[in-house]
C-alpha positions as CSV (number, residue, x, y, z in Angstrom):
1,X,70.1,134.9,93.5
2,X,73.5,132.7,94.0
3,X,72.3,132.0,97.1
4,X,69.3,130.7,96.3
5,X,70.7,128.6,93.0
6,X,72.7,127.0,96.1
7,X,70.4,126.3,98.5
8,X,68.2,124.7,95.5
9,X,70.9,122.7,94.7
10,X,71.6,121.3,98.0
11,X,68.4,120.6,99.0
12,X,67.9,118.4,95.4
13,X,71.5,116.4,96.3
14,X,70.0,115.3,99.8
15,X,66.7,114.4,98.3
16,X,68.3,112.9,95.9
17,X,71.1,111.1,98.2
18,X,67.6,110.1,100.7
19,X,66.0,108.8,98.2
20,X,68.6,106.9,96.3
21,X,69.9,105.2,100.3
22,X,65.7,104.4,100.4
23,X,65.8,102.5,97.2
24,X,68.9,100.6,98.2
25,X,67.7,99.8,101.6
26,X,64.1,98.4,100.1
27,X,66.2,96.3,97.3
28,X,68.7,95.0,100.1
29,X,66.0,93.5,101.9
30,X,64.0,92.1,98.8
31,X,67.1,90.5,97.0
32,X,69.8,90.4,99.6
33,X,73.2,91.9,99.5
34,X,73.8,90.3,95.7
35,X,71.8,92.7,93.5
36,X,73.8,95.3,96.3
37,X,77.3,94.2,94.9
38,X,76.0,93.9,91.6
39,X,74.9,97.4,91.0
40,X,77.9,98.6,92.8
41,X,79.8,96.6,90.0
42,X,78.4,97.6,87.2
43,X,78.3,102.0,88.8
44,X,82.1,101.2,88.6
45,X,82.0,99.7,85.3
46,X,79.8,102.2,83.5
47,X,82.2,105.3,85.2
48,X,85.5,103.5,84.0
49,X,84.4,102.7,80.1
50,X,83.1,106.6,80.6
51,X,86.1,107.7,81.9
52,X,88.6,105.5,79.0
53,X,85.8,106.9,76.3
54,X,87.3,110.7,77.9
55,X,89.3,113.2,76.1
56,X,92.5,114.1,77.4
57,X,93.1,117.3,77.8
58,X,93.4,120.4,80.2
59,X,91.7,123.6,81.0
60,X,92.4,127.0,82.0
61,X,90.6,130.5,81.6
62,X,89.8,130.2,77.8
63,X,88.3,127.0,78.4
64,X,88.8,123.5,77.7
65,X,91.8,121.6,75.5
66,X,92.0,118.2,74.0
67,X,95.8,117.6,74.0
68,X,96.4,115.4,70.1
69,X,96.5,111.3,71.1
70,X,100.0,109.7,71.0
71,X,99.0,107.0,68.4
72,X,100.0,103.4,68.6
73,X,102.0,101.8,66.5
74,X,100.7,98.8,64.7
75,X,103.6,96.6,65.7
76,X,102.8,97.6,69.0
77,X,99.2,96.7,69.1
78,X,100.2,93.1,67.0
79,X,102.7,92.6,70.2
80,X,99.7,92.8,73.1
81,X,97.1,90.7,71.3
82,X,99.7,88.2,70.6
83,X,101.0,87.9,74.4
84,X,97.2,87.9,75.4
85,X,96.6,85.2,72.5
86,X,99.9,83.1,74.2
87,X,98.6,83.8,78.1
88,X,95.4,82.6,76.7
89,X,96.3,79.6,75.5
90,X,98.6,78.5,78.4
91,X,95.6,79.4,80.7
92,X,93.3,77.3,78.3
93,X,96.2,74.4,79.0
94,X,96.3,74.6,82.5
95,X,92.6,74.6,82.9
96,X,92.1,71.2,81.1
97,X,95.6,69.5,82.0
98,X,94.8,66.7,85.1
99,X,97.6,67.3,87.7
């Protein structure tokens, strides 16, 4: 019965895999290599804010642990939006300054 769970499962993942390549291929050569990169952008995007949305944690044989969330301190937080608010602003500055 293992066995054939496996062999099920393997033979979905390579239709799967097939099928998915197919699609690519046929949207390649309608829309060029652009909607290419941007799916590929946006896989990578979706798995990162899925991967930051995560628990932290571990897991062993009685199953899985969230480990507790250091929490931020406030001042902490204040400090980063206020260097991204100053790198912002000298950014904005050198974008419109005529040098």
């Amino acid at each position: 019965m293992k066995t054939t769970k496996l062999l099920i499962v393997l033979i979905s993942s390579v239709v799967f895999a097939a099928s998915a390549a197919w699609t690519e291929y046929r949207l390649v050569l309608h829309f060029g290599i652009a909607f290419s990169l941007f799916a590929g952008v946006a896989v990578l995007v979706a798995l990162r804010s899925a991967l930051r949305r995560a628990p932290e944690g571990y897991e062993d044989d009685d199953g899985f642990h969230v480990s507790a969330r250091r929490k931020q301190t406030e001042r902490a937080c204040d400090a980063r939006l206020s260097q991204l608010t100053h790198a912002s602003k000298i950014d904005m500055a050198r974008l419109f300054s005529r040098s």
